[in-house]
C-alpha positions as CSV (number, residue, x, y, z in Angstrom):
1,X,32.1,-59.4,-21.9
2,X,30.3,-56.6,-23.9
3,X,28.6,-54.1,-21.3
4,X,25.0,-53.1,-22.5
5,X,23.8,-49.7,-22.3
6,X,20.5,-47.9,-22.0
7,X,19.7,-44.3,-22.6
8,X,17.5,-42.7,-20.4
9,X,14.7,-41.2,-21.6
10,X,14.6,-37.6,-22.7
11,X,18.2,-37.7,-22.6
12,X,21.6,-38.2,-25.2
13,X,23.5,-40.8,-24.7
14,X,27.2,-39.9,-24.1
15,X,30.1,-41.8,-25.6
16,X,31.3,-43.8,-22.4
17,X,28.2,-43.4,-20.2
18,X,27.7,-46.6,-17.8
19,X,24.5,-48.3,-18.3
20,X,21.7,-46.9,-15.7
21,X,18.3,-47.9,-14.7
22,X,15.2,-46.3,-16.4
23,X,14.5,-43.7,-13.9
24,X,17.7,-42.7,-12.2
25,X,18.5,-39.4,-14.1
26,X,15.3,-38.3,-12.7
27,X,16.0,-39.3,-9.3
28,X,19.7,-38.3,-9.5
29,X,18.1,-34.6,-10.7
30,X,15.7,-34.3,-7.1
31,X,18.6,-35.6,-5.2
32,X,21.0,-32.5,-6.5
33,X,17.8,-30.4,-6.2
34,X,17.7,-31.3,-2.6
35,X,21.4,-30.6,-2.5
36,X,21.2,-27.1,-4.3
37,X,18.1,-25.9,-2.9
38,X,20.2,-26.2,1.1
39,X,23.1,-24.5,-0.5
40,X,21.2,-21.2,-1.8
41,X,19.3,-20.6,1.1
42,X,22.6,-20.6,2.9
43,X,23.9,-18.5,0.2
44,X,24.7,-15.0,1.7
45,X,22.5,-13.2,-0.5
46,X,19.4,-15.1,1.0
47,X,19.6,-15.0,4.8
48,X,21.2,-11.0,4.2
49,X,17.7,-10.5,2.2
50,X,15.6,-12.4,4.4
51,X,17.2,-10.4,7.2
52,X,16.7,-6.7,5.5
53,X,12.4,-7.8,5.4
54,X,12.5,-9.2,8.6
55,X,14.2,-5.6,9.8
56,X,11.7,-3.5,8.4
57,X,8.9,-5.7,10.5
58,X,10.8,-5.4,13.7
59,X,11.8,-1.6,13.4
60,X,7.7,-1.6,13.1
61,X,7.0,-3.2,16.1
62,X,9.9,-1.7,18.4
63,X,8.9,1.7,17.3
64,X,4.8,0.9,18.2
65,X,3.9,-0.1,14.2
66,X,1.8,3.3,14.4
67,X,1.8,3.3,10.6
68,X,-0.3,-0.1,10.4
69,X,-2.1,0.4,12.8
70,X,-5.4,1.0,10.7
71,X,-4.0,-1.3,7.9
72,X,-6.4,-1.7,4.6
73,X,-5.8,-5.2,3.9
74,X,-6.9,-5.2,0.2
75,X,-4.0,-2.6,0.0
76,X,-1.8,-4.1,2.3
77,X,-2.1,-7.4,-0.3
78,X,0.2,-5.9,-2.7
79,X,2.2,-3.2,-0.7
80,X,3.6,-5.6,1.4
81,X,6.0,-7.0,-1.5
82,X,7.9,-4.2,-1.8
83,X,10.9,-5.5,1.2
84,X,10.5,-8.8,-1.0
85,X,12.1,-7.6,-4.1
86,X,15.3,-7.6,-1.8
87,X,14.5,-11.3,-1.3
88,X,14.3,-11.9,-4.8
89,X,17.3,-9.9,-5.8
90,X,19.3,-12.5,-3.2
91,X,17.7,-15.3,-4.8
92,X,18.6,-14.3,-8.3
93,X,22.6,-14.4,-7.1
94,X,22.2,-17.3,-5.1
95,X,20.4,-19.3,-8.2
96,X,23.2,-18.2,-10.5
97,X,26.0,-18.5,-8.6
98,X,25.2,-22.0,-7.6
99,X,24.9,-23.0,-11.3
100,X,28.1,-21.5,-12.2
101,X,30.1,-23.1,-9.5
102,X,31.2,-25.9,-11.6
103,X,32.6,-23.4,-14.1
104,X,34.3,-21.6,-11.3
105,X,35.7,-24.6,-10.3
106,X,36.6,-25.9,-13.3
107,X,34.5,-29.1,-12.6
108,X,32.3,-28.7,-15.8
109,X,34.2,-31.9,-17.9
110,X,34.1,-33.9,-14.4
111,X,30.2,-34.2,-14.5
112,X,30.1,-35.6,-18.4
113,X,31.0,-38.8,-16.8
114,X,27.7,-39.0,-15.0
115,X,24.2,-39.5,-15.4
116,X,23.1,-35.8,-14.6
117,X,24.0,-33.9,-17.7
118,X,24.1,-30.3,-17.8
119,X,20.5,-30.2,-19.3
120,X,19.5,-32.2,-16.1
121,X,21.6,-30.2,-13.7
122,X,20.4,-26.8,-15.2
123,X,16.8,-29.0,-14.0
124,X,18.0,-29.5,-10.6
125,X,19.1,-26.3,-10.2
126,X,15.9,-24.7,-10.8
127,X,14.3,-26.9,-8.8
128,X,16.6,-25.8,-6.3
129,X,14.6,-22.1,-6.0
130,X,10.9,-23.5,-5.3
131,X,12.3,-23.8,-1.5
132,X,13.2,-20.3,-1.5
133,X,10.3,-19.5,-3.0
134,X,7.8,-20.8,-0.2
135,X,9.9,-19.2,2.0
136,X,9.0,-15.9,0.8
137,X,5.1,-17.6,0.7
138,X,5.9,-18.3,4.6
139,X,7.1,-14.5,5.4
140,X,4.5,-13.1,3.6
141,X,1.9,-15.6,5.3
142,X,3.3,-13.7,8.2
143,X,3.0,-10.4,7.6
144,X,-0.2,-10.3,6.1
145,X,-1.7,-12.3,8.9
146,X,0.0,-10.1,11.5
147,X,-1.5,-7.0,9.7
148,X,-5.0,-8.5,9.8
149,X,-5.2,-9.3,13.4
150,X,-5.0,-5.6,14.0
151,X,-8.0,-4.9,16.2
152,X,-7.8,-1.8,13.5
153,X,-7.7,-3.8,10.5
154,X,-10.5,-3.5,7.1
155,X,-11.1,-4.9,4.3
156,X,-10.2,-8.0,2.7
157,X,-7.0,-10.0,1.8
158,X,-6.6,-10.6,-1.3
159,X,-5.0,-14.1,-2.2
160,X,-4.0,-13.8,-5.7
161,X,-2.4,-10.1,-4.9
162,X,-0.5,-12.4,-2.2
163,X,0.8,-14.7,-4.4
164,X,2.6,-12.4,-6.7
165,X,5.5,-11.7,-3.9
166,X,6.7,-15.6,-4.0
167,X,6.2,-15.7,-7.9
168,X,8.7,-12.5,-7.8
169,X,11.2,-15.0,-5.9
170,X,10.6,-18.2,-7.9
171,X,10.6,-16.5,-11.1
172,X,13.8,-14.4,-10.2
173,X,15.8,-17.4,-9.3
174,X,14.6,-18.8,-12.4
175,X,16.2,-15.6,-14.3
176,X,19.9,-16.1,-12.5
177,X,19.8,-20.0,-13.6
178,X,19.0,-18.8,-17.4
179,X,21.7,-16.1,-16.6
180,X,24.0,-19.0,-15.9
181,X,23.6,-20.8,-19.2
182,X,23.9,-17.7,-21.6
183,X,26.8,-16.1,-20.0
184,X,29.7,-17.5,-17.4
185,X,30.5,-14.1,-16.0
186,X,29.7,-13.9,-12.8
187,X,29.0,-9.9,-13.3
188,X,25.9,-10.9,-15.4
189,X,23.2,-11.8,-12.4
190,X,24.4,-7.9,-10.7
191,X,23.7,-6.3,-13.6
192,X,20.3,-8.3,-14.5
193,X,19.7,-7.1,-10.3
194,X,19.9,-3.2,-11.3
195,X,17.8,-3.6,-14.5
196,X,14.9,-5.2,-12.9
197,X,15.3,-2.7,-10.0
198,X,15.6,0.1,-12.7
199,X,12.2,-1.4,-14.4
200,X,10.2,-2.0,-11.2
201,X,11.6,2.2,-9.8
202,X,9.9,3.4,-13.5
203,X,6.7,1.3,-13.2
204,X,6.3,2.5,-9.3
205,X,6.7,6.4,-10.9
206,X,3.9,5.7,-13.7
207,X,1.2,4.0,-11.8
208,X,-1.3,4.4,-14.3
209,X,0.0,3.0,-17.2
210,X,-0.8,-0.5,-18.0
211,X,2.7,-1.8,-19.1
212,X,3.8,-1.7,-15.2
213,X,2.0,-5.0,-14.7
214,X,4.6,-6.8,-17.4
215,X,7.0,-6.4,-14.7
216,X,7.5,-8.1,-11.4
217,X,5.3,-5.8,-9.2
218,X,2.6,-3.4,-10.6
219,X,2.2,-0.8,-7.8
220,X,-0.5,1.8,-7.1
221,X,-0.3,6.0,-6.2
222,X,0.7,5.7,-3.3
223,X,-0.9,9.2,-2.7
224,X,-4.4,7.9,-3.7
225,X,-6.5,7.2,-0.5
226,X,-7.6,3.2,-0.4
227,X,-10.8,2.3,-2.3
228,X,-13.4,-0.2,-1.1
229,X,-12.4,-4.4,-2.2
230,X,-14.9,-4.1,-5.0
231,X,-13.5,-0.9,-6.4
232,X,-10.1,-1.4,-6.8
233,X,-10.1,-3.1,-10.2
234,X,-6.0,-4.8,-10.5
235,X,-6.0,-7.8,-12.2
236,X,-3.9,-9.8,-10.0
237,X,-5.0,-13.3,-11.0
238,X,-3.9,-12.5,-14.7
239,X,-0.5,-10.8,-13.5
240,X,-0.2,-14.3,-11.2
241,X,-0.4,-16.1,-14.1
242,X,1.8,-13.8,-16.1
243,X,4.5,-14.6,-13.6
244,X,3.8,-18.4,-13.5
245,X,4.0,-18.2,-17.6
246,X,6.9,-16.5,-17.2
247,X,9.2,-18.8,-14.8
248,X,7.8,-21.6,-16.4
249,X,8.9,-20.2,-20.1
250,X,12.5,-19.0,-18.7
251,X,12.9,-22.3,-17.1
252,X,12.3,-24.2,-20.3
253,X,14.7,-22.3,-22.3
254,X,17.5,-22.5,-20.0
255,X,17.4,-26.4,-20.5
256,X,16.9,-26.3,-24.6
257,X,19.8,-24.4,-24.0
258,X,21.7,-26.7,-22.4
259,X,20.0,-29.9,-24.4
260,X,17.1,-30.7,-23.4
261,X,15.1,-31.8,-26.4
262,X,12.4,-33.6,-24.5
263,X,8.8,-33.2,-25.6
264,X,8.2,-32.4,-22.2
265,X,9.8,-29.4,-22.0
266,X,9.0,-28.3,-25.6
267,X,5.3,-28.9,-24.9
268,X,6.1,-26.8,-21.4
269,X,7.7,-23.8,-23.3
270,X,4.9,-23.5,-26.0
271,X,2.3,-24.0,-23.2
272,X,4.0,-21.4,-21.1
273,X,4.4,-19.0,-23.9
274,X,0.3,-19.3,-24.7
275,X,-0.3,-18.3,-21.2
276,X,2.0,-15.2,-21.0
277,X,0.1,-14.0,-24.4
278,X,-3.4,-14.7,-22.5
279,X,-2.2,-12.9,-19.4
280,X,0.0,-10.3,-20.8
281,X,-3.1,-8.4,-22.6
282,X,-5.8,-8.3,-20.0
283,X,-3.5,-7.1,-17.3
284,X,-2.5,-4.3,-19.1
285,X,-5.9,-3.3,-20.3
286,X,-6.3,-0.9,-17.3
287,X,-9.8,-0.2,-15.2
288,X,-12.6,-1.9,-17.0
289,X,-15.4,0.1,-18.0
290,X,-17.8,-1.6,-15.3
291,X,-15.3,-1.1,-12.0
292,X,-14.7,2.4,-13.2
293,X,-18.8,3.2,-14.0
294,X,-18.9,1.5,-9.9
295,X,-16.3,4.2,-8.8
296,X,-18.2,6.6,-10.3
297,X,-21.4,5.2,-8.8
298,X,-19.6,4.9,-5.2
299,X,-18.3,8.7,-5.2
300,X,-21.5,10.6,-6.5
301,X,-23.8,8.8,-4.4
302,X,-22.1,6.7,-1.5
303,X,-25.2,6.3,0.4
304,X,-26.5,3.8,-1.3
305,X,-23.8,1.5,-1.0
306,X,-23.1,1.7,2.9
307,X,-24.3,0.6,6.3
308,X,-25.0,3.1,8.8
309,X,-25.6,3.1,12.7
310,X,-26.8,5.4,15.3
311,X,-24.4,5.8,18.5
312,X,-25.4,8.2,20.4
313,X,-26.3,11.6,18.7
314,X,-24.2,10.5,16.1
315,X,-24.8,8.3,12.7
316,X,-22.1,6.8,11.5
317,X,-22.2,5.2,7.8
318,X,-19.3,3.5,6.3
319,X,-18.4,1.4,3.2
320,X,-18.3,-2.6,3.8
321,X,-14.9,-3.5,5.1
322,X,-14.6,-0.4,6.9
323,X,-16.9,-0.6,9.4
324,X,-14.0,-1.5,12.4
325,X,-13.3,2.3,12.1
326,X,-16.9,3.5,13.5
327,X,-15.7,3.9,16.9
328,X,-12.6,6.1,15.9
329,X,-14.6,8.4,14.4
330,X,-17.0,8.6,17.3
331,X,-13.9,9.0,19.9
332,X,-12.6,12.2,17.3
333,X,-16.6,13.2,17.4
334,X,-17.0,12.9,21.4
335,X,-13.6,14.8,21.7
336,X,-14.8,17.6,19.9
337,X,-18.1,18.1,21.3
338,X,-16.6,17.5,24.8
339,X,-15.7,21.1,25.5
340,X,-19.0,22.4,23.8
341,X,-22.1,23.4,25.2
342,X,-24.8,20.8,26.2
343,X,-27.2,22.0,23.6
344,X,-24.9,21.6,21.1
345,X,-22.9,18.5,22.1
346,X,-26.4,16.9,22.3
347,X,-27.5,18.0,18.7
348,X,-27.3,15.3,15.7
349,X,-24.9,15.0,13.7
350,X,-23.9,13.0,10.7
351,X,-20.6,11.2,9.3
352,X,-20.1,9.5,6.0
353,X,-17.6,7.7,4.4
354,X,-16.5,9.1,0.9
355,X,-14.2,8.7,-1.8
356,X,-13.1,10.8,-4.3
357,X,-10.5,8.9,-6.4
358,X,-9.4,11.8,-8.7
359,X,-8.3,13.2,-5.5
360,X,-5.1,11.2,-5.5
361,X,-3.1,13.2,-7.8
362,X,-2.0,17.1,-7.5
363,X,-4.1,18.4,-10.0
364,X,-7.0,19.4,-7.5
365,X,-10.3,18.6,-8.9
366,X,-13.0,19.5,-7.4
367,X,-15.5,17.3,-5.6
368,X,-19.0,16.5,-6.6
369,X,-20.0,18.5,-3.5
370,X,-23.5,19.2,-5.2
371,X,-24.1,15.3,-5.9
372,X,-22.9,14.4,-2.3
373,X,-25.2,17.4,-0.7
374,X,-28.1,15.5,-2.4
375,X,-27.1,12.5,-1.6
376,X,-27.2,13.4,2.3
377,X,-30.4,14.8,2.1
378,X,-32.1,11.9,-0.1
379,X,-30.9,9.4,2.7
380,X,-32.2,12.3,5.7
381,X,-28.6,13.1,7.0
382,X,-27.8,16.7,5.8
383,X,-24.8,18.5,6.4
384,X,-23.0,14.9,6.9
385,X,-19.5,15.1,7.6
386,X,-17.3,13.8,5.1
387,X,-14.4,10.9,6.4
388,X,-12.1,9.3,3.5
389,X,-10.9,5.6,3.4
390,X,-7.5,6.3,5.5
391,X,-7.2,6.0,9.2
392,X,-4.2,6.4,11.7
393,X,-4.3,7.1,15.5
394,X,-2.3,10.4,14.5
395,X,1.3,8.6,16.0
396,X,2.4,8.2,12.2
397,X,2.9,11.7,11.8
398,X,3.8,13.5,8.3
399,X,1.7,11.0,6.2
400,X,-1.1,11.1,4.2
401,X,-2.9,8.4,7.4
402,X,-2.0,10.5,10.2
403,X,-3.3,14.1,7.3
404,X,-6.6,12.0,7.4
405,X,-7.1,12.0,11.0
406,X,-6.6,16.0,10.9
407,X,-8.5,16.6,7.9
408,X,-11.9,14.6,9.2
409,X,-11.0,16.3,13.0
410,X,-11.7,19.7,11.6
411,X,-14.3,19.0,9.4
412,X,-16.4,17.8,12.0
413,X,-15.0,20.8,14.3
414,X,-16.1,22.8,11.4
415,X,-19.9,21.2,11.0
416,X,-20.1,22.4,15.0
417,X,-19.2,25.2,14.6
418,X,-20.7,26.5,11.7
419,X,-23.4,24.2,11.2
420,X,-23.0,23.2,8.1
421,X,-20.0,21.5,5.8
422,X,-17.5,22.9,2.6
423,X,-20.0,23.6,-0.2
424,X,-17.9,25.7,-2.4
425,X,-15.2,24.2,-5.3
426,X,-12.3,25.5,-3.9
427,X,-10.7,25.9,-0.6
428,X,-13.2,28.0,2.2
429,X,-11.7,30.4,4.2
430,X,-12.5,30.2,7.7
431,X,-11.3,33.7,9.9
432,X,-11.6,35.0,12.8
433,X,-12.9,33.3,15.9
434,X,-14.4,30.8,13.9
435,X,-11.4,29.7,12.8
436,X,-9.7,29.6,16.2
437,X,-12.5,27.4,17.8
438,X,-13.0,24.9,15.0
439,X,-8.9,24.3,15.0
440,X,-8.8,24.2,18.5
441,X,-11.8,21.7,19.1
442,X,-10.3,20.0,16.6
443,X,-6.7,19.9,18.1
444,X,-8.0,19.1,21.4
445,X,-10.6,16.0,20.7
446,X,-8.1,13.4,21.3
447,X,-4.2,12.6,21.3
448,X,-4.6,11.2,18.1
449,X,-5.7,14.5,16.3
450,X,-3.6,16.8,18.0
451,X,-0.7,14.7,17.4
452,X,-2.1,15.0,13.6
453,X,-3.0,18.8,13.6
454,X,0.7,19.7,14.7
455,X,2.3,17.7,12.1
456,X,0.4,20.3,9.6
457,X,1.6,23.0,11.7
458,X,5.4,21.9,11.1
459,X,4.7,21.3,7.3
460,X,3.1,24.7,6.9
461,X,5.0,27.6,5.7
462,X,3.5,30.4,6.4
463,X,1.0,30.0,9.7
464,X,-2.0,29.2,7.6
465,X,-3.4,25.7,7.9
466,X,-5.3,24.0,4.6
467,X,-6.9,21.1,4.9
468,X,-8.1,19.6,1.3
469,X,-11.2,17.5,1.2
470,X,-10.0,14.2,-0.1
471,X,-7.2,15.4,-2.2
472,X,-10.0,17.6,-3.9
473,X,-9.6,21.2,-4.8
474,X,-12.5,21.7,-1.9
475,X,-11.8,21.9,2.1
476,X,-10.8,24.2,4.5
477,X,-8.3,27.3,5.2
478,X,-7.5,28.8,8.3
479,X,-6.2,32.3,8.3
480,X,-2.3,32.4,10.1
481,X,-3.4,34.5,13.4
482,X,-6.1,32.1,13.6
483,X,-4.2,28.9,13.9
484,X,-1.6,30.5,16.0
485,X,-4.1,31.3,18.7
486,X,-5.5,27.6,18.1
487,X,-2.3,25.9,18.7
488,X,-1.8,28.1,22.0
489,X,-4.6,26.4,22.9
490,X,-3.7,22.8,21.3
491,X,-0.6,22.9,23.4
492,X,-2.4,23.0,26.8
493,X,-2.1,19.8,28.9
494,X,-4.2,16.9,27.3
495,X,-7.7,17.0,29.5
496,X,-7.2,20.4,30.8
497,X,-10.8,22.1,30.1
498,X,-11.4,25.2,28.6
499,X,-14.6,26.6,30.4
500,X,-14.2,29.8,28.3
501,X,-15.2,27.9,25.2
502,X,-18.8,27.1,26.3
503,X,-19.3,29.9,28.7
504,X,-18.6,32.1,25.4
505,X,-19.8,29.8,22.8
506,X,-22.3,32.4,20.9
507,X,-19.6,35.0,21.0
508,X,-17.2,32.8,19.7
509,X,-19.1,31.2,16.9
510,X,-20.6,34.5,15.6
511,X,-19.1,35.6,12.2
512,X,-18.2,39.0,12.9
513,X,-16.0,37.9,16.1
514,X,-12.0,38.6,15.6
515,X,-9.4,36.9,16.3
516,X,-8.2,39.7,18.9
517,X,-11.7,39.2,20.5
518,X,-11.2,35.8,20.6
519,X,-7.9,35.5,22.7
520,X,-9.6,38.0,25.3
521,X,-12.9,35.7,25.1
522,X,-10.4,32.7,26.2
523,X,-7.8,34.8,28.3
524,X,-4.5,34.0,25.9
525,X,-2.6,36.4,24.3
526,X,-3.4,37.6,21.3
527,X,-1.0,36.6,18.2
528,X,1.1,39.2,16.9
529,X,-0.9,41.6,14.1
530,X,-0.3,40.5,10.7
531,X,1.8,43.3,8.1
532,X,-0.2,44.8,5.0
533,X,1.7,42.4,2.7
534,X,0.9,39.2,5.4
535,X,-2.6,39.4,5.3
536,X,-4.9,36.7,4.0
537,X,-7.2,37.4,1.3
538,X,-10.9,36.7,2.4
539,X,-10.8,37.4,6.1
């Protein structure tokens, strides 16, 4: 009796091969998927990685998560990828170590016998990374919801910017399977590991270049303040698709490798290689001409793009997103003008949200002071005091969150003192007594800002305190004896009063008043006198 065969579809038919039902190779390809996708997410590599992101979310919350605290969510869309790269590096030597197992065990001839073919189990075998894939969707589901149920949380999540950190997963599983098929060594995949870590390290140290977004992650200054969700101008849904294009386009040329000569894939690699084109130029276009003219528009005159509300004595106007903030800023306001006179601590006063996005790098432009001055007066708040788009409760010391907190304490300490704000393109020295009462208001508002101030104090060589107005070559600079007899203060017990400071408040505030003056105004010691070569230019 003559036994009948009948190629599958899609597939070459081997010398030998038993006759099969139309539809089995496809079935017998999800069934090793199913098989595959269990044994790389057992794989070492996987639970180690999954383990190392997990970490970094429980060291958060066993040390108090004081760094996300205040989490921008727009921001926190991308930055929280950065643990996932170890997820996808696992997945990568998972995806190709599974693939070259038969090889490793000399199996490869075994499975020419059967109906899954090494074009269909290179198939299976990608398949085999979705599941690892949505688990990285799942732990990033996680964190980003956790971050926005912060009663401190702004702004928007951003699903496309989301979706990238999976894609990173899928498509570098997709990379160790190709791997597998154009080299059997199994020091290949390590290697591939390093260079896209090498790649990714370079596009994370030239954040403004557009070629960064051709890789897995495109990341942002990380010394830039946040900007408001219609400002911040990435093109995450063309890098999404970029990545989709790209595991799609890898995918199908690890099966023509392996012989697949379906239309199905051929038609799937030309598709995915149209789509990587049409991605792969817009994302690296940069800023587009209209969010950069609304950046402009936002910094020179933020007024008209924000809500404000009266508390109080105090206005309060933010950008949209960031209005959770308001009563931080009114507990840092309230602190400061706790220990002033009633006439004063009953006065009006002014806050306003502000960016300034050259301020992110260390070139220290100046601010359009002139512009924002009127700005405030247009919209009948002078002398507004200027807060930026970052927020901590002070607990994350040393980072440019917690330098926020200090910056807008002593500002407002500053507009209280002084009655007026930084008007001048470069840093304004602030001496004397005036000096010592706006840092120690300042230090002494709440826990949060003194906690900030003395963070400055430990980074500070010298004794002088500068505190740059959003990055900007403008601010504040307080003379070293100054902030000496400011932190004597700032070191008191938290709630212990200093009657001296409104029982002396003209004194104190006057111009002419020295810092020697000052420390017998408030009965502490005075600091040590300052050498010829130690004194401070301007005071």
């Amino acid at each position: 009796m003559t036994r009948s065969t009948t190629a599958t579809p899609g597939a070459p038919v081997r010398p030998g091969a038993a006759a099969v039902r139309p539809g089995a190779g496809r079935t017998a390809v999800f069934a090793l998927a199913r098989a595959e996708a269990r044994r790389l997410l057992l794989h070492p590599a996987v639970p180690a990685a999954a383990a190392l992101y997990a970490a970094f979310w429980v060291y958060d919350l066993a040390t108090g998560d004081a760094a996300h605290r205040f989490p921008v969510l727009q921001d926190e869309s991308w930055f929280i990828h950065l643990p996932m790269l170890l997820v996808a590096a696992g997945v990568l030597l998972a995806a190709n170590q599974g693939a070259l197992r038969s090889h490793r065990n000399a199996t490869e001839a075994m499975y020419e016998v059967l109906i899954v073919g090494r074009a269909r189990r290179t198939c299976a075998h990608l398949l085999a990374v979705v599941p690892a894939a949505l688990l990285a969707l799942l732990l990033t589901a996680a964190r980003i919801g956790y971050l926005a149920g912060r009663p401190g949380a702004v702004g928007e999540v951003r699903p496309w910017e989301l979706a990238a950190g999976p894609l990173c997963v899928l498509l570098a599983g997709v990379i160790g399977v190709l791997l597998s098929v154009l080299a059997t060594s199994a020091a290949v995949a390590p290697m591939a590991v390093v260079g896209l870590g090498v790649l990714t390290f370079a596009g994370a140290l030239n954040t403004g270049s557009g070629w960064r977004w051709l890789g897995l992650l495109a990341f942002e200054n990380e010394n830039a303040a946040p900007l408001p969700p219609v400002l911040t101008g990435r093109p995450a849904a063309w890098h999404v698709l970029w990545l989709v294009a790209l595991a799609v386009l890898l995918s199908a040329a690890a099966v023509l490798r392996t012989g697949g000569r379906g239309p199905g894939v051929k038609a799937a690699a030309v598709t995915a290689l149209a789509g990587a084109l049409a991605a792969g130029v817009p994302q690296t276009g940069g800023v587009s001409v209209e969010v950069a003219d609304r950046r402009a528009e936002f910094t020179a005159h933020p007024a008209a793009h924000q809500s404000c509300v009266v508390d109080g004595n105090l206005t309060l106007c933010a950008f949209p997103g960031f209005e959770a903030w308001r009563p931080q800023w009114r507990a840092v306001g309230e602190g400061v003008l706790r220990e002033t006179p009633a006439g004063v601590a009953g006065a009006p006063y002014a806050v306003r949200q502000r960016i300034f996005p050259q301020g992110g790098g260390s070139s220290g432009v100046a601010a359009p002071l002139e512009d924002w001055s009127r700005d405030d007066a247009a919209a009948g708040l002078a002398a507004a005091v200027t807060v930026g788009t970052d927020w901590s409760d002070g607990a994350a010391a040393g980072d440019r969150r917690s330098d926020a907190v200090a910056e807008f304490a002593t500002g407002f300490a500053y507009r209280v003192v002084t009655g007026g704000v930084p008007d001048q393109p470069k840093l304004s020295m602030v001496c004397g007594s005036r000096a010592v009462l706006v840092l120690a208001l300042a230090g002494r508002a709440t826990p949060g800002t003194r906690e900030a101030l003395l963070s400055v104090r430990d980074r500070t060589f010298g004794g002088g305190i500068s505190m740059p107005l959003l990055g900007s070559s403008a601010g504040l600079s307080f003379e070293p004896r100054a902030a000496k007899l400011a932190f004597t203060l700032i070191d008191r017990p938290a709630g212990n009063r200093t009657p001296a400071i409104g029982a002396n408040w003209a004194a104190l505030t006057a111009s002419g008043t020295s810092v020697d003056r000052a420390a017998e105004l408030l009965g502490v010691p005075a600091p040590p006198a300052l050498s010829a070569g130690e004194q401070v230019a301007g005071c």
